[in-house]
N, C-alpha and C positions, 0 to 999 in steps of 0.2 A: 572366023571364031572357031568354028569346027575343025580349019586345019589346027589351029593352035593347041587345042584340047586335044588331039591326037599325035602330036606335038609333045606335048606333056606326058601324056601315058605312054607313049615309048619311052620315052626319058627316065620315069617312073618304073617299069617293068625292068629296063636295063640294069639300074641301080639297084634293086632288089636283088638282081639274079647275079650281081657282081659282089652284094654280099654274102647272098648265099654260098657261092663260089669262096669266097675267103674264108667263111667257117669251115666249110667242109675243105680246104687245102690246109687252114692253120690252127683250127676249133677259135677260141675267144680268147688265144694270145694275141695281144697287143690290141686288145678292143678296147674301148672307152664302156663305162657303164650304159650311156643313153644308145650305144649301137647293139648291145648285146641287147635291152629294151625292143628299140627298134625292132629285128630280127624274130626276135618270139613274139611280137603281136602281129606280123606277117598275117601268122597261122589264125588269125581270129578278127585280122580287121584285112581282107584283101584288096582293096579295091580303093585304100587310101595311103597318103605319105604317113607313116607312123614316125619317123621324125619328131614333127614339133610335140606329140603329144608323150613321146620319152624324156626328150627334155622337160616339158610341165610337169611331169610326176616326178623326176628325181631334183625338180627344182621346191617342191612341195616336199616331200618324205627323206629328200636326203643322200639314200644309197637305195641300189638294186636290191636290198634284203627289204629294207624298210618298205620300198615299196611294196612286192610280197607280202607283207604282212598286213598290208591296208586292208581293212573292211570291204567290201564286196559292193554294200550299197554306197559306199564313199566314193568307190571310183566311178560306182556310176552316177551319182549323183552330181558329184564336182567338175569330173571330166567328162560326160555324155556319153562315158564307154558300156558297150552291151553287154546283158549278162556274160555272154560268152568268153570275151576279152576279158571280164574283171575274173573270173572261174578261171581261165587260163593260169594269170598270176597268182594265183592262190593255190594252186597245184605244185607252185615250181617248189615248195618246201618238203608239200609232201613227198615229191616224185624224188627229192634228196634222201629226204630220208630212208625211203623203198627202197633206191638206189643202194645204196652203204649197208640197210640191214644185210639184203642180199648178194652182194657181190662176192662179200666171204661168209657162207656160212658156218656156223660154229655148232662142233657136238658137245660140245664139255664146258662145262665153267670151272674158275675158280676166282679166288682172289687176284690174282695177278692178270686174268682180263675180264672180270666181269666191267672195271670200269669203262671199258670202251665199249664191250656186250649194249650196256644199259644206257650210255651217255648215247648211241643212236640213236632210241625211244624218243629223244629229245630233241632233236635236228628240225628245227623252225617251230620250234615253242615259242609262243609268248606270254602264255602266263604257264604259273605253277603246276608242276602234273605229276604225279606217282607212276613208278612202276614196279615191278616184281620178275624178276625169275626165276624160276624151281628146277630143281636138280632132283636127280636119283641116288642113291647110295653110294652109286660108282662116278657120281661128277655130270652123269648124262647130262644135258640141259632139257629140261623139259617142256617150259612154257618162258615167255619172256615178252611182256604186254604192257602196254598202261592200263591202271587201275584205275585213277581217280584223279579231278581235275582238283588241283591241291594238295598239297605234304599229306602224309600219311596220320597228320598230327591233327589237323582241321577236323577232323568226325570220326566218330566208330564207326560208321561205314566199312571205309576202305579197310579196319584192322579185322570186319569179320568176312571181308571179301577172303584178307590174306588167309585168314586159317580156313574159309570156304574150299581156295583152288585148293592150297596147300592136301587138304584133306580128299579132295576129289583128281586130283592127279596123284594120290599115292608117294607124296615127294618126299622127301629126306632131310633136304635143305635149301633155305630161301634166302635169295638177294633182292635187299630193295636200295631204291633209288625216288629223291625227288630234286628238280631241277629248280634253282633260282634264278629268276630274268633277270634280278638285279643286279646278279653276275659279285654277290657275295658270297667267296665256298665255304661258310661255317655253318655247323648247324645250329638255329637256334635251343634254348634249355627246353624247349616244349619239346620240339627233335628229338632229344637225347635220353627224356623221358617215356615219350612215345613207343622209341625205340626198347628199352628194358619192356614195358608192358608189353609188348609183341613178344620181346625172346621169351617169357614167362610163359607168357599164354601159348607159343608154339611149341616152347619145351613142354610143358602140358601135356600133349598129345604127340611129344617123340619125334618134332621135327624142328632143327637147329637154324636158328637165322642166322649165316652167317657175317654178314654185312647187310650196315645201311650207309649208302650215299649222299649227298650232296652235289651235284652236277650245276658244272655254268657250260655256259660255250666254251673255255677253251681251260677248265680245273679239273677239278672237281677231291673231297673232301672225303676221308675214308673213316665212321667214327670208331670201327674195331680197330683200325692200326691207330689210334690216336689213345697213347699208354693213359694218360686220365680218365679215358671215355671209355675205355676197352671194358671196362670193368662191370658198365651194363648189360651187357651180353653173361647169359646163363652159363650155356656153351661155353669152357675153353679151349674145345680142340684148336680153334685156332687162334687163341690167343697172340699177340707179338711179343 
């Protein structure tokens, strides 16, 4: 019995280290979803086959994102997995997104990249979230953050956050963004309303909103380039 079991855990060890060896010779070309699973719960379950329990999860949620996005106490609850393991996967979004902010960093905004600037912010959302970035006179980018869990349209909150930083970073001019999970890029009439009442209220105190967005995973919705909508904005400098 004890040969056997030693047995196995060579077997076990070998096949790990033969996958390790193929990420690191090819990364997770020509992986399957449950291998690429497999491999990153390595690092948080050592000492078992993580096999059948990639499969049970992507047999459960679907796709490698989905799972990601499980609940923490769900995967420990359903699957027996430890805090640890269920924390791991719930990392790999954020660690995307950290990724991507930083790989290129950016000094300047404008129109023509804020939408990728901002659609980062959003890289493994699942519900609704605002953001903002502030520029200086000369385009600098200044700040570029979520704000608030929710369109900028749900509460006055977030609208006296905006004129908050706005005022306390000395900025010039602001970009917002909120992202739809539904993965519809319009903005709704409350949006577009929203929107005028910010540029008013930021014109106010001499700082121009230049855009508000609408972000899905793979759009997203510009309401200043949109000639009907344009028109809420105070600010014409940059009208279309």
């Amino acid at each position: 019995m004890a040969d056997k079991q030693e047995k196995e855990k060579n077997l076990h060890a070998g096949h790990r280290q033969r996958m390790k060896q193929r990420f690191i010779d090819y990364g997770f070309q020509g992986m399957q979803q449950h291998e690429i699973l497999e491999i990153l719960l390595y690092y948080a379950i050592p000492r078992k086959d993580t096999n059948p329990l990639a499969h049970r999860l992507l047999d459960r949620y679907g796709s490698f994102a989905k799972v990601c996005d499980s609940p923490v106490d769900e995967l420990q609850r359903d699957f027996g997995m430890s805090e640890s393991a269920a924390v791991l996967l719930k990392m790999i979004p954020e660690l995307a997104r950290t990724y991507s902010e930083t790989k290129t960093l950016v000094d300047h905004i404008n129109m023509k990249n804020a939408p990728e600037i901002l659609r980062k912010k959003f890289i493994g959302a699942t519900v609704e979230k605002s953001a903002i970035a502030l520029a200086d006179s000369n385009d600098r980018l200044i700040l570029c953050e979520i704000i608030a869990e929710g369109s900028v349209s749900a509460t006055e909150s977030p609208i006296r956050k905006i004129v908050d930083l706005a005022l306390r970073h000395n900025a010039k001019y602001v970009y917002l963004a909120h992202n739809h999970p539904s993965e519809m890029c319009v903005p709704s009439r409350q949006d577009v309303e929203t929107t005028h009442m910010i540029s008013v209220t930021l014109d106010g105190i001499g700082v121009i909103l230049v855009d508000h967005l609408v972000i899905t995973s793979n759009d997203y919705f510009s309401i200043r380039s949109h000639k009907q909508l344009s028109k809420v904005f105070v600010n014409k400098r940059y009208e279309i």
